[in-house]
Structures are given as C-alpha cells and as structure tokens.
C-alpha positions as CSV (number, residue, x, y, z in Angstrom):
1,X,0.0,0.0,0.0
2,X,2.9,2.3,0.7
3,X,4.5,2.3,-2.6
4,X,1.4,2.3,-4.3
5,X,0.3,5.3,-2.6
6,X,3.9,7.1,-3.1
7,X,3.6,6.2,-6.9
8,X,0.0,7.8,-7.0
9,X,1.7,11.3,-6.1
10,X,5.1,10.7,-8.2
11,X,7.4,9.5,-5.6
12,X,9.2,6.6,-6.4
13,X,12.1,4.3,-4.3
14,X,14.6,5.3,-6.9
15,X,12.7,9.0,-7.6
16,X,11.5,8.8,-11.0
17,X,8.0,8.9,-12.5
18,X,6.5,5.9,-14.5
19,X,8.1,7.4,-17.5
20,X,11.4,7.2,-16.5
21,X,11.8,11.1,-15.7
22,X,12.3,12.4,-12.1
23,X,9.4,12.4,-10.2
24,X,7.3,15.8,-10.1
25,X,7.2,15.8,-6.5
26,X,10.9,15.3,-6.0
27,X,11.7,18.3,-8.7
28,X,8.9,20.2,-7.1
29,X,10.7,19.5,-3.8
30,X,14.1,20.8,-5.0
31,X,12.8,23.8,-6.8
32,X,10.9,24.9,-3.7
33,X,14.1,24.4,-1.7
34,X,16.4,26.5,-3.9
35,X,13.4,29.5,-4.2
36,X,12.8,29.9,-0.7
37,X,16.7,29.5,0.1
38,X,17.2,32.3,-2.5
39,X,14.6,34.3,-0.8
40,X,16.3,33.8,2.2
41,X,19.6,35.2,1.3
42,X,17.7,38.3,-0.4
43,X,16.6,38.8,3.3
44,X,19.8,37.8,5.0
45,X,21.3,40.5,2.7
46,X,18.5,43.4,3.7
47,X,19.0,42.5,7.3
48,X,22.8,43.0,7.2
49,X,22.1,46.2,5.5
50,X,20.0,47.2,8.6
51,X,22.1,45.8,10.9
52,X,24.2,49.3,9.7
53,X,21.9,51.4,10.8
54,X,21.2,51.5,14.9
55,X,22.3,53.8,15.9
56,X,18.3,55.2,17.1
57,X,17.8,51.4,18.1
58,X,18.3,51.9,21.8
59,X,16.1,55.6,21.9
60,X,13.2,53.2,19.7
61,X,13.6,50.9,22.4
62,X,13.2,53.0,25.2
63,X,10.3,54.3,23.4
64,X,8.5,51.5,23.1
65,X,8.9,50.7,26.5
66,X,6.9,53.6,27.4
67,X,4.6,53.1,25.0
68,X,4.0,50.0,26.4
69,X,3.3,51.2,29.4
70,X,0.5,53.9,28.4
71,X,-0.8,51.0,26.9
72,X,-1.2,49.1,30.5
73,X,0.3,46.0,28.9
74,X,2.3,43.4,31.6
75,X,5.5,44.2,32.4
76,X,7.7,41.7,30.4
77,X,10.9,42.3,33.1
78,X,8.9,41.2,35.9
79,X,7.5,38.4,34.1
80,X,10.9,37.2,33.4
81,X,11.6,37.2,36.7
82,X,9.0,35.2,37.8
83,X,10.1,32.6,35.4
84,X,13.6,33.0,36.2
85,X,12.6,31.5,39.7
86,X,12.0,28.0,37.6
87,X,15.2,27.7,35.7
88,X,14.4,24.8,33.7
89,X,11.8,26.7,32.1
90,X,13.8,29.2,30.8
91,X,16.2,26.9,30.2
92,X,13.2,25.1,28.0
93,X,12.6,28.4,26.3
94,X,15.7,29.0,25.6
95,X,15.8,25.8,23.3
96,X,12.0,26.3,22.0
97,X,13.6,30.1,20.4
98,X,16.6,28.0,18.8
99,X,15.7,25.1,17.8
100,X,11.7,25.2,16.5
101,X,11.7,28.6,14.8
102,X,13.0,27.3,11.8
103,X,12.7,24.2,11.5
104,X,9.5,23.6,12.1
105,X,8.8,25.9,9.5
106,X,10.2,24.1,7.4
107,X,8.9,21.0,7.8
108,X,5.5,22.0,7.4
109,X,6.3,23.9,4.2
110,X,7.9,20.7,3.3
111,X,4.0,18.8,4.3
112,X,2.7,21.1,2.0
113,X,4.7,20.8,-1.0
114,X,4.1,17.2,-1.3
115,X,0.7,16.8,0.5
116,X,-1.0,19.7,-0.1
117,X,0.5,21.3,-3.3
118,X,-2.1,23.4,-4.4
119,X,-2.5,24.8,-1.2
120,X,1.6,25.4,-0.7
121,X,2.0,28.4,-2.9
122,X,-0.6,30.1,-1.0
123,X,1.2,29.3,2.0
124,X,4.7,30.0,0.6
125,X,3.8,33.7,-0.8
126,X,1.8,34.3,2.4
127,X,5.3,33.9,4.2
128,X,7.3,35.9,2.0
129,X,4.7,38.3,2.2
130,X,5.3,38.9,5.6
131,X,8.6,38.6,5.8
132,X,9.1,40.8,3.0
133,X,6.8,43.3,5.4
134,X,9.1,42.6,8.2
135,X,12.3,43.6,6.7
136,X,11.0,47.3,6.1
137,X,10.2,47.1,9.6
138,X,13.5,46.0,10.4
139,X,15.2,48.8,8.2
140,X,12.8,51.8,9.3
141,X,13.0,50.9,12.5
142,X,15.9,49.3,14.3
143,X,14.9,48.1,17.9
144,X,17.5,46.9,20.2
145,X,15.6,43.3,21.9
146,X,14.9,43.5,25.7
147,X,17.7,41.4,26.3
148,X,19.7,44.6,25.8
149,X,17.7,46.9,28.3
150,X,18.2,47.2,31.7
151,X,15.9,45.2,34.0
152,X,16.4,42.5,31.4
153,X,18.4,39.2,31.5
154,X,19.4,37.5,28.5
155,X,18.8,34.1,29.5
156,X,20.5,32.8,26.0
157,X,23.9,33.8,27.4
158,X,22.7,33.7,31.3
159,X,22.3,29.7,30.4
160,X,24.9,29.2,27.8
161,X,22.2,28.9,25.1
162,X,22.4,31.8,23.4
163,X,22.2,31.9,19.1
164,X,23.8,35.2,19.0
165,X,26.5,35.4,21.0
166,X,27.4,38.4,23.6
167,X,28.3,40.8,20.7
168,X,25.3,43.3,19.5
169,X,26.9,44.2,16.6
170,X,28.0,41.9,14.0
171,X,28.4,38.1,13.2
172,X,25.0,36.8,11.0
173,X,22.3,38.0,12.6
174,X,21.5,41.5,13.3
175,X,20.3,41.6,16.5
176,X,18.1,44.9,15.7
177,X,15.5,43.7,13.9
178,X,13.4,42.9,16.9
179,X,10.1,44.9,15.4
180,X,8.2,42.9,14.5
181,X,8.7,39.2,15.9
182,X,8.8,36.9,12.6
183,X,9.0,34.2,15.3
184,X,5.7,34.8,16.3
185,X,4.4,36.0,12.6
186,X,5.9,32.7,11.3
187,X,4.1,30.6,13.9
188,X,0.9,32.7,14.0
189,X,1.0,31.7,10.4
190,X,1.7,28.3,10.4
191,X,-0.7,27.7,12.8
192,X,-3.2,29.5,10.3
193,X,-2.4,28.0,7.6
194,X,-2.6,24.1,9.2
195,X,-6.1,24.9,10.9
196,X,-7.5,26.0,7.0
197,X,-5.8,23.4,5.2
198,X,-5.6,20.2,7.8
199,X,-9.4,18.5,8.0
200,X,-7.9,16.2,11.7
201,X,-10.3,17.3,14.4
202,X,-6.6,17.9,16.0
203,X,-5.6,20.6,13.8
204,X,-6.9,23.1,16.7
205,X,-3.6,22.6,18.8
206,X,-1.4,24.0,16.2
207,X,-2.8,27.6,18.3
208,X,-0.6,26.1,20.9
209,X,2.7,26.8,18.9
210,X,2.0,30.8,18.5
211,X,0.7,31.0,22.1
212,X,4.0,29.4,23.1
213,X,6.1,31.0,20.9
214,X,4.6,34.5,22.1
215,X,5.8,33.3,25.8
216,X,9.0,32.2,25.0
217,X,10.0,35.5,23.1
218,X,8.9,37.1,26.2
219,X,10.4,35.2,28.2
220,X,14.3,34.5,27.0
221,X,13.3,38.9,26.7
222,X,14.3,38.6,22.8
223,X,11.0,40.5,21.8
224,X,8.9,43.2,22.9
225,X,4.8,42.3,23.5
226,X,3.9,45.4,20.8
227,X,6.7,42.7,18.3
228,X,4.3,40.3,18.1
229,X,1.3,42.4,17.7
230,X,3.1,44.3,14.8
231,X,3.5,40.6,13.4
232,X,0.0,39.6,14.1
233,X,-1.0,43.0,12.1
234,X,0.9,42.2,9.1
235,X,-0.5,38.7,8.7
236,X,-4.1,40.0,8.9
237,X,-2.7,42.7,5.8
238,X,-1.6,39.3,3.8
239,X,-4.8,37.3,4.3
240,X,-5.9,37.6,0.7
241,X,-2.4,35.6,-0.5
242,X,-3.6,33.0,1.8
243,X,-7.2,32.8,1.4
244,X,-7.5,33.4,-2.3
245,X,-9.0,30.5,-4.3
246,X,-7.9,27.3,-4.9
247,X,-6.6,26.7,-1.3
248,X,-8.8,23.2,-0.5
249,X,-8.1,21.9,-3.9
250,X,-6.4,19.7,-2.9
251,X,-8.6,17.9,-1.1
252,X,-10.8,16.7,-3.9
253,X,-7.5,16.3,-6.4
254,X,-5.6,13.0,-7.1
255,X,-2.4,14.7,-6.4
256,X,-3.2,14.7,-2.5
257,X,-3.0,11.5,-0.9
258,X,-3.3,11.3,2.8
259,X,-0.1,10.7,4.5
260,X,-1.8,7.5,6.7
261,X,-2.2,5.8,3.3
262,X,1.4,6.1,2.9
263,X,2.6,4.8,5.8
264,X,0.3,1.8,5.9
C-alpha cells in the first residue's frame, strides 16, 4: 500500500516517475528548496544592510517601552523574573527560540509541498509576504531586543544557550531587527495555515505553537509584547495571498493523498 500510494503522487524508491523522468514531487521538492533559500539570502542580505543602521535602536527601544506602558500592557521584566525563579523553564525556552523557529517551519512547508501542493504556494507567498513586510520594519526601524535593556536578563547567554553570542553588533544576525517578531508572525502563520488546510479534528492545537512561541520570546526577553502584535498586524494585511482561491483543492484532487495511506 505504501509504494502504491507514493507512486499515485510521483514518488518513487529510486525518484523517478513511471516514464522514466524524475518524479514531479521530488523536482517540485528541489525547486521549492532552492526558491525559498534564495529568498532567504535576499533577506539575509537586507538585514545585514539594517544591521548598519542602529544607531536610534536603543532611543526606539526606550520608546516603546513607554509606550508600552500607556498602553497598561504586563511588564515583560517582571515576568521574566517570575520565570527566572523556575530555571528549567527558561532553560526550555531557551531551546523552544533556537531550535523550533526554523525548523518547524520548514517541515511544514515541506508537508505542504508534497501533500498539499495546491495549497503550498498560498502558504509559501503568504510567508514571503510577511517577511518581505518585516524587513522594512527591520530597516525603518531598528529596535535593540529587551535582552539589551536594563531590568532584562538575557537568559540565552545567562544559560549558555544563546544563538547570537554576547556581541550586539556583527556576526549573522543583526540583532536589531526585533520589530516585528517573525517568530511569532511565522508561527501565528503556520498555525493559520494548518487549521485552513488540515481536516484532523486535532488541527486546533497547532494555536498552541504561537501561544507558546509568544511566551518564549517574552520570556528569553528577545521580543517586545507590541513585536508580536506588529507581526500579528501584518499577517491579517496578507490574508488575501492565503485565502484566495484554490486553497482546499487539494482535497478533492488526485495529487493529494493522505499521508496515513502512505505509511500503511
């Protein structure tokens, strides 16, 4: 049943079709992997070029922090602390920020592509959407993470977990482009995306991941609450990428075949 199911959508043992050419899902697979990888760079490249321009990203944060306050929203320092009182669950956070970010992500875009193809490029331009979004955020407005403020603790480098390292300035990352929180627009997303797409009657805990993604920010003090609002804002401005026709295709095409098939 397995390889008859994995033939039905192109995926063959050796990765070619029944005509002896590659199978479309693997090429489909590859091409997806080298356009969103490109992407990527484009926005590696735009961060680095904000990364040059801080110098107000101390004064924005200081700012905010005010603004915050008008706004009677908790007070992420003494929420910290709290949780700083249970050190495994920063400790937890910590590696939640790391290491499900991405990757995570990326698995589910990976889902997509072969499960749900029709769906995926709604997904796919949704996220560059955003992102795209993002990185004028990041350039227009450089905002130094709470981790940098006083009353903080950066628990990445309190714990000897941290991504970026105890420089502000340099390396990969630039550590300014805390407005908005893609780590909560990407999840928020994701979440989105699975609850409109997935049919399981389990597809309501994906909310889980942006709820805890939203605490774990706050948390490891790597993003400001008003972060993951502005991230929230810029998804509901993408919508029509996402819900524009053709998104549950798939579920009445002969390209989709349900991953339990697969495994049987």
């Amino acid at each position: 049943m397995g390889t008859q199911a994995l033939e039905r959508v192109g995926i063959g043992g050796d990765g070619e079709g029944r005509d002896g050419r590659p199978a479309p899902v693997v090429w489909r697979v590859v091409r997806e992997a080298v356009l969103l990888a490109t992407l990527f760079l484009v926005y590696s490249a735009g961060r680095q070029f904000a990364a040059k321009h801080t110098g107000s990203a101390f004064d924005h944060a200081r700012e905010l922090l005010t603004f915050q306050g008008w706004l009677h929203l908790p007070d992420e320092a003494s929420i910290q602390q709290a949780a700083l009182k249970v050190p495994q669950l920063v400790e937890g956070a910590n590696l939640y920020y790391a290491g499900v970010h991405a990757p995570l992500t990326a698995a589910v875009l990976l889902w997509l592509s072969i499960w749900r193809p029709k769906a995926y490029p709604h997904v796919r331009w949704t996220i560059v959407a955003v992102t795209g979004l993002a990185l004028i955020g990041h350039i227009v407005f450089p905002l130094a993470p709470p981790r940098m403020m006083p009353g903080f603790v950066d628990t990445g480098l309190h714990f000897g977990q941290s991504v970026y390292g105890a420089e502000r300035s340099g390396g990969v990352a630039n550590q300014f482009a805390a407005m908005p929180s893609l780590h909560v627009g990407w999840a928020a997303l994701i979440a989105l995306a699975m609850i409109l797409i997935a049919r399981s009657r389990w597809r309501w805990l994906w909310l889980l991941h942006p709820v805890i993604t939203c605490a774990v920010v706050v948390v490891t003090a790597n993003h400001y609450w008003l972060d993951g609002i502005v991230a929230l804002l810029l998804i509901a401005v993408s919508l029509p990428l996402l819900l524009r026709p053709g998104l549950h295709q798939d579920l009445r095409g002969r390209n989709s075949v349900s991953p339990r098939r697969v495994l049987k």
